[in-house]
C-alpha positions as MATLAB code, in Angstrom:
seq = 'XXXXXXXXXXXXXXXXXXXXXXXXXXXXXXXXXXXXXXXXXXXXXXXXXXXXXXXXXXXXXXXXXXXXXXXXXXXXXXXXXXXXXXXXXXXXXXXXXXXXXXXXXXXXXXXXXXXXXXXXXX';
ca = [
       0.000    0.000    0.000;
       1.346    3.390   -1.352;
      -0.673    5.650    1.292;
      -1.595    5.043    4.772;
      -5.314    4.924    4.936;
      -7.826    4.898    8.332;
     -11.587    5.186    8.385;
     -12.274    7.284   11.426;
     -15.109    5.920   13.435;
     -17.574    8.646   15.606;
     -16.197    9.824   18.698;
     -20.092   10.186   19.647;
     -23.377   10.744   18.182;
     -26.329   11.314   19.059;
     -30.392   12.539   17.366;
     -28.594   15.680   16.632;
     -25.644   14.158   14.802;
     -22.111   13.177   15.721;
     -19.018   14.143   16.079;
     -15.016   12.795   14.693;
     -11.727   13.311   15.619;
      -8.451   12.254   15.110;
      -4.612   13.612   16.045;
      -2.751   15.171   13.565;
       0.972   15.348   14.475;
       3.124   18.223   13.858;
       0.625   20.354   11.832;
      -1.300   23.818   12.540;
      -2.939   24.695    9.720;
      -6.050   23.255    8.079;
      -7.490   24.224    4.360;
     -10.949   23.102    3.391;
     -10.809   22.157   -0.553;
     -14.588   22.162   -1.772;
     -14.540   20.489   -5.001;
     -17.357   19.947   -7.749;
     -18.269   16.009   -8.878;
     -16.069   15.207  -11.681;
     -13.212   17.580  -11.248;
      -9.955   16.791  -10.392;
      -6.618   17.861   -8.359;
      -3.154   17.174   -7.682;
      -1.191   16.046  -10.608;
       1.239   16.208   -8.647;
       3.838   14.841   -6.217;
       5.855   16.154   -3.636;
       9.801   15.539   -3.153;
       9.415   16.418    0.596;
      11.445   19.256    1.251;
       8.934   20.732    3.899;
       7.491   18.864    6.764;
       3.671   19.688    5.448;
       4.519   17.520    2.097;
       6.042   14.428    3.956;
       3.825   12.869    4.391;
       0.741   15.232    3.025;
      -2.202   14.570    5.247;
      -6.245   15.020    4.740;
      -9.137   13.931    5.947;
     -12.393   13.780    3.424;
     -15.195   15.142    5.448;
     -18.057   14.903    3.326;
     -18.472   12.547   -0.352;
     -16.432   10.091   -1.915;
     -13.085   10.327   -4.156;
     -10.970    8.567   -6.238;
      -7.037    9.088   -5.731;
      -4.439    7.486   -7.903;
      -1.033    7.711   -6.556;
       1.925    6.116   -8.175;
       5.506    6.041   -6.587;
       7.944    7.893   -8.888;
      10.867    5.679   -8.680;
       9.158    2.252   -9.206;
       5.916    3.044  -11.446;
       3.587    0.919   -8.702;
       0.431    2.428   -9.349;
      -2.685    1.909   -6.979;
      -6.271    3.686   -7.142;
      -8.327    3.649   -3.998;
     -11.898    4.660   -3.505;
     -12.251    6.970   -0.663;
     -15.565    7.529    1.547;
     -16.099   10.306    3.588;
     -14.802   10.503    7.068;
     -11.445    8.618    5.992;
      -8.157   10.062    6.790;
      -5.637    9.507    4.591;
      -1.479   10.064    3.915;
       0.474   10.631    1.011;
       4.127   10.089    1.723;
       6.722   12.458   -0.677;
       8.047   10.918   -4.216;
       3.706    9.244   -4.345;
       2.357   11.061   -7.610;
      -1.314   11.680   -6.877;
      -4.537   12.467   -8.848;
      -7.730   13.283   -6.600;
     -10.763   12.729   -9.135;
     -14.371   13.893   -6.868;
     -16.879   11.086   -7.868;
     -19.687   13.371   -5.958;
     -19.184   16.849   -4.870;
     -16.837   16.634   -1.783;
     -15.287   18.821    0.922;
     -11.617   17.568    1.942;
      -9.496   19.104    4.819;
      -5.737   19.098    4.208;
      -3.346   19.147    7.193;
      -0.353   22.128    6.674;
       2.072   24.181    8.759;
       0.950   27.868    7.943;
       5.285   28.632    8.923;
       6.064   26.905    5.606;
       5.973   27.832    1.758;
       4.847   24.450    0.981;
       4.038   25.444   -3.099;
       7.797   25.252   -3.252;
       7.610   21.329   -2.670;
       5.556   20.535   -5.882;
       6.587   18.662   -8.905;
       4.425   18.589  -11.520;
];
């Protein structure tokens, strides 16, 4: 497995709704990506030169995505079908392609301290 993958179970719930969470080490920024079915992002990897990038973390709060990710230096290519409240990992040197099979919203996991564009390769 390419990426490290973990379905996050309710930390309660209740007639009103429930409730997630899940650590995220070393990180202090989040970004919400709202993304339209059928688009796609990434097309990309990252050689890990900042700490946000190695591994890039997200969580998919709400639909369901496709990610390819191949590993640049042996060609192993995987595609995984992601539902929503999954948390996921992309190490550095994993090319990725994020394809939204319904409209989704996606947190990504950052330090704001770093210029993290500077660690993309497309």
């Amino acid at each position: 497995m390419l990426i490290e993958l973990k379905k996050i179970d309710p930390v309660a719930e209740d007639t009103r709704g429930n409730a997630y969470a899940f650590p995220i080490k070393n990180r202090d920024h989040i970004t919400v990506i709202n993304r339209k079915a059928g688009t796609t992002s990434g097309n990309h990897y990252h050689p890990g030169t900042t700490q946000s990038k190695s591994p890039e973390s997200f969580y998919l709060a709400k639909g369901r995505l496709q990610l390819l990710v191949k590993d640049v230096s042996t060609q192993q290519e995987e595609t995984y079908l992601i539902e929503e409240n999954t948390w996921f990992a992309i190490p550095a040197n994993i090319y990725h392609v994020v394809t939204a099979v319904t409209d989704i919203v996606l947190l990504e996991f950052n330090l704001v301290s770093e210029d993290f564009k500077v660690d993309v390769v497309r």
